[in-house]
C-alpha positions in Angstrom: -76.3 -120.4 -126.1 -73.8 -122.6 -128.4 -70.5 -119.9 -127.0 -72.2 -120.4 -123.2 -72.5 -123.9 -123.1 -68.9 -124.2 -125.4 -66.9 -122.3 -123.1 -68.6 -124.2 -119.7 -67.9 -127.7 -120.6 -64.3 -127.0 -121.7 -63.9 -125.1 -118.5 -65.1 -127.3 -116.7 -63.1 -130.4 -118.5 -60.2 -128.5 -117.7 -60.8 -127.3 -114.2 -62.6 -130.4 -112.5 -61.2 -134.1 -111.7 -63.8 -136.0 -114.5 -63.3 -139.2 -111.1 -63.9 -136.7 -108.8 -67.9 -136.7 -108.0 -68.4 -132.5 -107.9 -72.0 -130.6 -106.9 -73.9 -128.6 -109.5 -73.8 -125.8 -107.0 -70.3 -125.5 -106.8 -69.4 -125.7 -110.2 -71.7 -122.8 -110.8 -70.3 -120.6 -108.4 -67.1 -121.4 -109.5 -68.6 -120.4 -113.3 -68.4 -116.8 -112.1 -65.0 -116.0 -113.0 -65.5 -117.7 -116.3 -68.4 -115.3 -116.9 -66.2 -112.2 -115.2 -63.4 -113.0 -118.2 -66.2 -113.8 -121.2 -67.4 -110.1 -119.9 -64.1 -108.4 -120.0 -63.3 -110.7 -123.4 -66.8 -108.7 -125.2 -66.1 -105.8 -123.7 -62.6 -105.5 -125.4 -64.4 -105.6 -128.6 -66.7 -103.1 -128.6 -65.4 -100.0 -130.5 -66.6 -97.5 -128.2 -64.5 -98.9 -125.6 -61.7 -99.1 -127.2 -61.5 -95.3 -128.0 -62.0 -94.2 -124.3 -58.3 -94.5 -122.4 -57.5 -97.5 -120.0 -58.2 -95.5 -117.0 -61.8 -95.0 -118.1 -62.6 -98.3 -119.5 -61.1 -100.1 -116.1 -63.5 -97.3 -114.1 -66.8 -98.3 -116.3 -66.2 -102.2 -115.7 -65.2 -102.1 -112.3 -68.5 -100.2 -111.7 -70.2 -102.2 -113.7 -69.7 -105.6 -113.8 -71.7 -107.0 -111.1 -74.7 -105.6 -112.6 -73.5 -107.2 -116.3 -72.7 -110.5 -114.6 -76.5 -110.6 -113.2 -77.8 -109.6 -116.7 -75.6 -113.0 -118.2 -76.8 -114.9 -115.4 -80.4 -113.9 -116.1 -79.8 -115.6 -119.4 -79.0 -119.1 -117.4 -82.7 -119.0 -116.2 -84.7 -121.7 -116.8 -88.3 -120.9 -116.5 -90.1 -124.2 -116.7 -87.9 -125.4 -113.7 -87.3 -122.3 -112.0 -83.9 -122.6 -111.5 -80.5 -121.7 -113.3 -79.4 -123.9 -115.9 -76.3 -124.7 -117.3 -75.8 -127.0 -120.2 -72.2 -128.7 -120.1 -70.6 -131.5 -122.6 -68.6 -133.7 -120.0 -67.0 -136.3 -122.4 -69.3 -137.1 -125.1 -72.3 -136.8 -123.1 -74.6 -133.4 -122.7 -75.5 -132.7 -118.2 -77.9 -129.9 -117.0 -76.7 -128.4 -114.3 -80.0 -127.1 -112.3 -79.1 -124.4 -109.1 -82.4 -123.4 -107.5 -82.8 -120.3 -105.2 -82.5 -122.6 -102.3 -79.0 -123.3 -103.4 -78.4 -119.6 -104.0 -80.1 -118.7 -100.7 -77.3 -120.6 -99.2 -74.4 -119.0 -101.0 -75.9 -115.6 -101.7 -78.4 -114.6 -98.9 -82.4 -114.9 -99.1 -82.8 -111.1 -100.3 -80.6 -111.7 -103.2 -81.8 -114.7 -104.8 -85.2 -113.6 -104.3 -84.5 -110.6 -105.9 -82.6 -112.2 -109.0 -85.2 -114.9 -109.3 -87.7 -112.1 -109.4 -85.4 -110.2 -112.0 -84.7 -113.3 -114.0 -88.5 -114.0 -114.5 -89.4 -111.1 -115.4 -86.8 -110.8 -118.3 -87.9 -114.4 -119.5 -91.2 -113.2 -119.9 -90.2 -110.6 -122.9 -88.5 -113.0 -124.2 -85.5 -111.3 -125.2 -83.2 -111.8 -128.2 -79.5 -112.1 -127.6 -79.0 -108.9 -129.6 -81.2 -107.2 -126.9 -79.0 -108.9 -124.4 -75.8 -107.4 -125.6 -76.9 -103.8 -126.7 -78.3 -104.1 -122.6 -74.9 -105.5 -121.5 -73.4 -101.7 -123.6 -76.1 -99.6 -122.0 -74.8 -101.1 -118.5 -71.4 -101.3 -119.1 -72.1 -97.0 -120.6 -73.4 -95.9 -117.7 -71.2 -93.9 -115.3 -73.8 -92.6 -112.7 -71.9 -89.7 -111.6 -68.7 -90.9 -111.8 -66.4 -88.3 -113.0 -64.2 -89.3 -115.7 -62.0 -88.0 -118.7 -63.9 -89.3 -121.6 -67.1 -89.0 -119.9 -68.7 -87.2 -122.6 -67.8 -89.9 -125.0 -69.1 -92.6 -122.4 -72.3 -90.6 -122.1 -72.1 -90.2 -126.1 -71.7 -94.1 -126.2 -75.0 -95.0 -123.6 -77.2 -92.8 -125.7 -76.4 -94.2 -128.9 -77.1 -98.2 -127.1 -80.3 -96.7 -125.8 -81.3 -95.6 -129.5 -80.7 -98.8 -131.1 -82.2 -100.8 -128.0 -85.3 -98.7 -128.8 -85.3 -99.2 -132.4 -84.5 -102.7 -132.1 
């Protein structure tokens, strides 16, 4: 949560006009590539990764990454308000940034923000560690479907061994 709300407020001291009166909304959606590179950044630095050639790591990302960036953003949910939060240091003061599913409606479409508000609460309700949140981020970014790669068996080899610890954990 400290990295998250680190890396949002310095994006967003750099990206936005601090005179400049900007919506919540906006500055979420924008938030998406920030999340797309702190993805790719933790993806570089998983081991397994790194042994499987570019070709195959840009093929299990590109397939992947929509359903890591929903598992992050799950992680933004704030259950008591039922809405995404974001918490940002603008200056030397600490802002909540609230997006509710009427704001995602708009952006996203009804069906999806129903569905990832319904994802999101569910996942609150285990109440996950962060560790389970990034050995689930592996067993996404692991799985290949029936994608046909090179180093599939050491992608398949990779998923298993993230589903073993996940279940140990």
């Amino acid at each position: 949560n400290v990295a998250k709300k680190w890396i949002f407020s310095s994006w967003i001291e750099e990206n936005f006009d601090k005179n400049q009166d900007w919506k919540p909304p906006e500055v979420v959606f924008a938030c998406q590539e920030v999340l797309v590179k702190l993805i790719v950044l933790f993806v570089k630095h998983i081991n397994e990764v790194r042994r499987l050639d570019w070709a195959s790591q840009a093929r299990l990302l590109r397939r992947n990454v929509a359903d890591i960036l929903i598992l992050v953003v799950v992680t933004l949910y704030d259950k008591d308000s039922d809405s995404f939060r974001l918490e940002v240091d603008i200056g030397n003061e600490t802002q909540f940034i609230y997006v509710d599913d009427k704001t995602v409606s708009k952006r996203a479409g009804e069906g999806i923000s129903k569905e990832l508000f319904k994802i999101s609460s569910l996942f609150t309700e285990y109440s996950l560690t962060l560790e389970a949140y990034l050995l689930l981020i592996c067993i996404i970014l692991f799985t290949r479907g029936e994608m046909q790669m090179e180093k599939q068996t050491k992608a398949d080899l990779s998923l298993t061994h993230y589903n073993r610890l996940l279940s140990k954990y």
